[in-house]
C-alpha positions in Angstrom: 26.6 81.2 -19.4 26.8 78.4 -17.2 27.4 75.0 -19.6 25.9 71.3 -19.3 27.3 69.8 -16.2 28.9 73.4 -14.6 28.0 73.7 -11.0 26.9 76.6 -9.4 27.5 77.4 -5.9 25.0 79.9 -3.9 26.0 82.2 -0.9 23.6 84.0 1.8 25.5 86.8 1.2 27.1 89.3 -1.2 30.4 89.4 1.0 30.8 85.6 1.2 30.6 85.2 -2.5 33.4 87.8 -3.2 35.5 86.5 -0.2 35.1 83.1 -1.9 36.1 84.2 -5.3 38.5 86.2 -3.9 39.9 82.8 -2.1 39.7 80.4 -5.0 41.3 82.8 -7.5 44.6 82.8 -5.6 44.3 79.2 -5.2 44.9 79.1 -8.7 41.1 77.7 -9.4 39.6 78.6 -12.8 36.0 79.7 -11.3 33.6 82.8 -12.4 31.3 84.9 -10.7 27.8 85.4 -12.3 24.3 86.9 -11.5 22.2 83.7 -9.7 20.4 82.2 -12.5 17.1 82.7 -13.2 15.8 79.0 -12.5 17.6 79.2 -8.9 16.5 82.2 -5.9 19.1 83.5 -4.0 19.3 86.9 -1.7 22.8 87.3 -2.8 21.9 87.4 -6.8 25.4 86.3 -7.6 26.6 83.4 -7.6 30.3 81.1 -8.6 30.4 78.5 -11.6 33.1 75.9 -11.6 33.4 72.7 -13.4 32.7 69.3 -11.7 36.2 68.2 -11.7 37.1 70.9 -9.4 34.5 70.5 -6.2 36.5 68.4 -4.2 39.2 71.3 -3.9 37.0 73.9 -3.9 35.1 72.4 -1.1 38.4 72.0 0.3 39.5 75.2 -0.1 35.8 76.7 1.7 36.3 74.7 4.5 39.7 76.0 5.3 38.8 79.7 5.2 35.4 78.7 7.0 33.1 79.1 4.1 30.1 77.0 2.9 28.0 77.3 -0.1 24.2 77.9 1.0 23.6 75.9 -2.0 24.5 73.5 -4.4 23.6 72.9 -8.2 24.4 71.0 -11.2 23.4 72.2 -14.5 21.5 68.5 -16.5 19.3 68.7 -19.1 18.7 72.6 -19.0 17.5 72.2 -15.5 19.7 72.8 -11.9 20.1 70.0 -9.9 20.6 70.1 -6.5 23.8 69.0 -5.1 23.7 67.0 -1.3 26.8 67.3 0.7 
């Protein structure tokens, strides 16, 4: 489900993830929501996979609507790296 270099973004809650979604699918952005996985914890258990070349405008696109990921991950290697801001 989520490919060799996707990133994952994490939410503290269940409605920031589907206002996010909601927010970067009428921007146009090619993202998809999926159950937190299983390497990663998360309250929410769902979580928003986008490729790499797309983070600066999604991270644009949270900060306008006053969003921010709780966390951030790269998949590498079968292992999720964590992402600083």
């Amino acid at each position: 489900m989520v490919k060799e270099g996707d990133l994952v973004a994490i939410f503290n809650s269940i409605h920031r993830v589907m206002k996010a979604e909601k927010l970067l699918k009428q921007a146009g952005k090619d993202v998809l929501l999926i159950p937190v996985p299983r390497q990663l914890t998360s309250d929410c258990g769902l979580a928003i996979r986008f490729s790499p070349e797309l983070r600066t405008e999604v991270e644009e696109i949270m900060s306008a609507s006053g969003l921010q990921f709780q966390e951030l991950y790269q998949r590498k290697k079968k292992a999720f790296i964590a992402l600083d801001d």
